[in-house]
N, C-alpha and C positions, 0 to 999 in steps of 0.2 A: 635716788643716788645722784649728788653734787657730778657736775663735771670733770672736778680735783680729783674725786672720788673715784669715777670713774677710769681717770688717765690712772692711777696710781695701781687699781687694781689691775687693770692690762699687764703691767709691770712685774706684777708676780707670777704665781702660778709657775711653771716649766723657764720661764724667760731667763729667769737669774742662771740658772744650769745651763742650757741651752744655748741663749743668744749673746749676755753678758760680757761684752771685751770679745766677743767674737766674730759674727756678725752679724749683717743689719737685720730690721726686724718690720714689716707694717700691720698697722692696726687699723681696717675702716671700719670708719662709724664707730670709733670710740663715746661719743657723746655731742653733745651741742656745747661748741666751744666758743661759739658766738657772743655769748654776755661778759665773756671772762675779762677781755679785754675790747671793744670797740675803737670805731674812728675819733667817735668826739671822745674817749681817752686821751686819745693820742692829740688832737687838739688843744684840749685843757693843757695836759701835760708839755708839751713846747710851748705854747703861751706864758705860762704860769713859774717854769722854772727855767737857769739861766744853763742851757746845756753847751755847754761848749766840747768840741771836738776834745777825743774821740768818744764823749760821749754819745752825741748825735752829731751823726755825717751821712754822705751823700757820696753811694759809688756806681760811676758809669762806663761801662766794659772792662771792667776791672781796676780805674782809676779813681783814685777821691776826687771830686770835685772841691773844689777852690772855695774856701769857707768864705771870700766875698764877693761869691755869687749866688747867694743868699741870706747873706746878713750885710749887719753895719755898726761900727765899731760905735759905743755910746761908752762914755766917763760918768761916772758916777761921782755925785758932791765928794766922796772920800775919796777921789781919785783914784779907784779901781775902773779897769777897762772890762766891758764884756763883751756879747755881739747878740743883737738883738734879731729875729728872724725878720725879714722879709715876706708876709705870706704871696705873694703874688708872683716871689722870684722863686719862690721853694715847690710852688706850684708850678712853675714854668721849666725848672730842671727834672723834677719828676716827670711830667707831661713827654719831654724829652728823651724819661729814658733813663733815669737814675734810680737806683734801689735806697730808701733811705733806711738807717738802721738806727736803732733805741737801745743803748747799752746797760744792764743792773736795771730793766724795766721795772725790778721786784722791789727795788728801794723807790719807786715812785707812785705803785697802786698797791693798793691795799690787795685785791682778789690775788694778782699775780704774786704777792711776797707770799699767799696762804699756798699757791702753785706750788712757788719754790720750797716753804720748810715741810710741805708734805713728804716733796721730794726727796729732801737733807735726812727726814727722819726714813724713807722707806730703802735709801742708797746708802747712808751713814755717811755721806761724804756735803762738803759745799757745793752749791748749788748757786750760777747766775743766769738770768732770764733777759734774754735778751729779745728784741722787736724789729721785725722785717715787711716794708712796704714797698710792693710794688708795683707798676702800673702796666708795662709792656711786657713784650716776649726776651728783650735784651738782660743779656746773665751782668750782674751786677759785679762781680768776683770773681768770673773765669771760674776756669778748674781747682782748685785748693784742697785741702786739709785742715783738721783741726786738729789742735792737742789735747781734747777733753772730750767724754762721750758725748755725744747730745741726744736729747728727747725735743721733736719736732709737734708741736702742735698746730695744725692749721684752722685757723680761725674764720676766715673769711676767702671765696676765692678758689683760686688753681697754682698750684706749682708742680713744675716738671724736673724730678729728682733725677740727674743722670750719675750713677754712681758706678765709679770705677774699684772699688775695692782697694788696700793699702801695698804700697809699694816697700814699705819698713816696717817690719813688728813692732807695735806698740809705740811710737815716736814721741820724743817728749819735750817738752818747750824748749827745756837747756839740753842739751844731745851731744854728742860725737860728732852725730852725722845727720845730713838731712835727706829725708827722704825723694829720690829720685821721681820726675812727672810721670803719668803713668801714661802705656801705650794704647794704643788697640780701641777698640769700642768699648761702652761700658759693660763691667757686669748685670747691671739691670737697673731699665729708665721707667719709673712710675710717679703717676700723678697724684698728687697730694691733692685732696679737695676737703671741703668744709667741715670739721668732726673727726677726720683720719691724724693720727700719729705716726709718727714715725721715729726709730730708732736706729742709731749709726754709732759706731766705735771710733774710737779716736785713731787717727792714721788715714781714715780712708777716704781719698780720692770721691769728691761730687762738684760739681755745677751743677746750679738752680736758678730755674726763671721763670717767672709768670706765664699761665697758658692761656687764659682766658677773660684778659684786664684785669682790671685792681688783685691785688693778694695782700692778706693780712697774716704772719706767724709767726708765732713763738719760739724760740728755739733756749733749749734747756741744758747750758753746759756744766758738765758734771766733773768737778775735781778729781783728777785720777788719784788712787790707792797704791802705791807701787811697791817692790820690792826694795827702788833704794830707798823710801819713804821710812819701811822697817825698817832696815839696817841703820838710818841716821836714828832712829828711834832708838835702837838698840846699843848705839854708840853710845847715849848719851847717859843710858842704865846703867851702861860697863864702867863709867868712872868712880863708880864705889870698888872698886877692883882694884888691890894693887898691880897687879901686871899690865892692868890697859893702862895705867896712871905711871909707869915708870917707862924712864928714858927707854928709845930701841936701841940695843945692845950691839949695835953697829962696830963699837971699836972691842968687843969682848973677841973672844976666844971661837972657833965653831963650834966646840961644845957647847957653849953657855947659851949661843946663839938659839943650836937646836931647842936646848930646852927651856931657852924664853918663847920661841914659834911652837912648842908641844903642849906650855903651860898656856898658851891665848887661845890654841884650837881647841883646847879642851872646854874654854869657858866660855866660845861662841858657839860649841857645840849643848851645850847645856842652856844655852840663855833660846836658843834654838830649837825648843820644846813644842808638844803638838800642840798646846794650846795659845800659843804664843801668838799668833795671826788674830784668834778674838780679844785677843788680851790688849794687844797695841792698837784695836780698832777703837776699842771702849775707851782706852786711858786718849787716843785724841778724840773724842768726840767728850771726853770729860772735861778737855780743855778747852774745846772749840767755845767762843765769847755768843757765837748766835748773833742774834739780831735782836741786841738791846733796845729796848723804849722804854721812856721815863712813865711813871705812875702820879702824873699832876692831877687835881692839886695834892695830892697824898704826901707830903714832904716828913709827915711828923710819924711816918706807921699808918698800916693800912687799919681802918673802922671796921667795926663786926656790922659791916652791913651787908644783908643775905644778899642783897639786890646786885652788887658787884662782879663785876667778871674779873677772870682769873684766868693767867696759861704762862704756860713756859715759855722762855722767848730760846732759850740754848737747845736746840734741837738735838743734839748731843747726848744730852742727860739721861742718864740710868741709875740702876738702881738693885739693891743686892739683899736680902736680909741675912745678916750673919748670923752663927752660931748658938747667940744666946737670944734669938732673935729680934735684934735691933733692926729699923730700915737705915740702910745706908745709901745714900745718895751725892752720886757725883755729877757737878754741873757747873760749868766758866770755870774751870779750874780749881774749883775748891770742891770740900765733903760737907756733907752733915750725917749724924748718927740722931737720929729718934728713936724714941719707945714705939714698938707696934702698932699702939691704937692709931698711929699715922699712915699704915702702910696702907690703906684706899685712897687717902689723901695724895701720896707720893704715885701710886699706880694712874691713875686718873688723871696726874696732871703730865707726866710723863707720857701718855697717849699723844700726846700734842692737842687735844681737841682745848677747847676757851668752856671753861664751868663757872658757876655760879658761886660764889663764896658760901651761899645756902645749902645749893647741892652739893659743896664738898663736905659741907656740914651732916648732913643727912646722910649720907654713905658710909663716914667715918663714924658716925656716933660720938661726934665729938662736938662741944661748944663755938657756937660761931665766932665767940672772941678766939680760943685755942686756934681755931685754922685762921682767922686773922692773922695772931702771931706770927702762925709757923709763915704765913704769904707773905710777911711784912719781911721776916726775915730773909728769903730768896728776892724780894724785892730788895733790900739796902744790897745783895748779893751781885744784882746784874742779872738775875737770873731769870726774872718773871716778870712780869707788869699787870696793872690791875686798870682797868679803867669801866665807863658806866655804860656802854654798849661793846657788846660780842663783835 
């Protein structure tokens, strides 16, 4: 069992009931998370691409450091300005005592983007991976909060989680109100070491810092699912409605008034049915775009060649057979209806896992050109990508 494998499974079982948006959760010895992500990653990866704050920054006791105290400003012949690292100064402020962090780490390595649409597909929600190095005992961020759950992977290393628990149910980026610091001692301070995961709700109260030099982790923020989420969902169904679509009856009558407020609870009461919660999960995760990749050289339709790999990129995507049993699949916003003999074709790749153009072929009982097609077509879609290693 993959390490991805592993963190994902942790994840289910009782957890979703149990701990889910409530509280925190730890996992040791989830697996060896040491290959997932590395130092010379992280090497390559600053060298290599041009990250400019707040992509990659540098915070020490709670403050950012001053992005030219590790870089220096370079012009490019097009007269774009960037900042180039420093390694000896970037070294010199870590040494010090700063935490650097690595923002969307999943849009930069291939293993961590496989982390994240694991994640996308077993949460139904977005998913970004973020990267934390540190070298001392000193907290990088003080005491804070997040507004998204996280799943914590500790890669390499020690960290010492002091976790105060949530001072406001549920807080959310855009809010009322914000949630008040918390008092007292924590509710419970443990060490993250090599293989352990950890899970935290969003709201709550932690400080973290290195216990035993260097530290390497992942942290896994998780898009909340909310109730105003539905309701702006739900608003936007109701303008097939005349009543949500006519003026508020402000200058009418009270009677008329009442029963324009009798005739709109009646049909926020109906659009507010049991099944309505999976239903608005599915339709955005039918929109959600994924994480597109182009299918080079492929520009003209994907070849029937068995040797190919194949996968969805919309982690989103599901799938229905209807009535007369068509498969129906929804993915980036759009449908498609096939005949049956597809429906291994559509199950298989909907797993999320990367198949062979061959072995879609061989499961379906279908022709290698026919699942070409059908690939080609979620390829011109946004939907999928093909390329000649897994």
């Amino acid at each position: 069992m993959t390490a991805i494998s592993s963190a994902v499974r942790s994840l289910g079982g009782n957890f979703p009931a149990e701990a889910f948006g409530r509280t925190y959760r730890l996992w040791p010895h989830v697996g060896d998370f040491s290959h997932m992500f590395t130092w010379d990653d992280l090497n390559e990866v600053i060298a290599r691409h041009r990250l400019e704050p707040p992509r990659l920054r540098l915070f020490n006791d709670g403050t950012q450091v001053p992005q030219h105290a590790y870089t220096h400003s370079v012009v490019s012949k097009r007269h774009t300005v960037w900042h180039r690292i420093e390694p000896n100064n970037l070294h010199h402020q870590l040494k010090d005592g700063a935490s650097l962090v690595l923002d969307a780490v999943d849009a930069l390595h291939p293993g961590v983007e496989d982390l994240a649409a694991a994640l996308e597909r077993h949460f139904r929600t977005d998913v970004q991976v973020n990267l934390y190095a540190s070298w001392t005992s000193k907290e990088g961020f003080g005491v804070h909060w997040d507004d998204h759950d996280v799943v914590v992977l500790q890669l390499e290393g020690a960290k010492r989680w002091k976790i105060y628990g949530a001072t406001r149910t549920d807080p959310l980026r855009v809010d009322i109100e914000a949630p008040e610091p918390p008092t007292g001692d924590p509710v419970v301070e443990i060490v993250l070491r090599s293989g352990d995961m950890l899970y935290l709700p969003r709201g709550w109260w932690h400080a973290v810092a290195a216990t035993e030099g260097r530290s390497l982790h992942l942290t896994c923020g998780l898009t909340p699912t909310t109730g105003a989420d539905l309701l702006s969902w739900l608003s936007d169904r109701l303008r097939v409605s005349d009543t949500v679509r006519a003026n508020l009856p402000y200058f009418a009558s009270p009677d008329e008034r009442t029963a324009y407020l009798e005739a709109l609870r009646k049909e926020l009461t109906e659009a507010v049915h049991d099944g309505v919660i999976e239903e608005f999960v599915n339709a955005r995760g039918s929109m959600d775009p994924g994480r597109p990749m182009p299918s080079l050289p492929f520009v003209d339709g994907i070849p029937a060649d068995e040797s190919l790999f194949v996968r969805l990129t919309a982690a989103g995507a599901w799938y229905e057979v209807d009535g007369d049993g068509h498969v129906v699949l929804s993915a980036g916003g759009q449908e498609w209806t096939f005949a049956a003999p597809v429906l291994d074709v559509i199950k298989l790749l909907t797993e999320g896992s990367t198949w062979t153009l061959g072995r879609l072929a061989v499961s379906s009982g279908l022709p290698a050109d026919q699942v070409a097609a059908l690939v080609s077509e979620l390829v011109a879609a946004d939907v999928a990508t093909v390329s000649r290693r897994s």
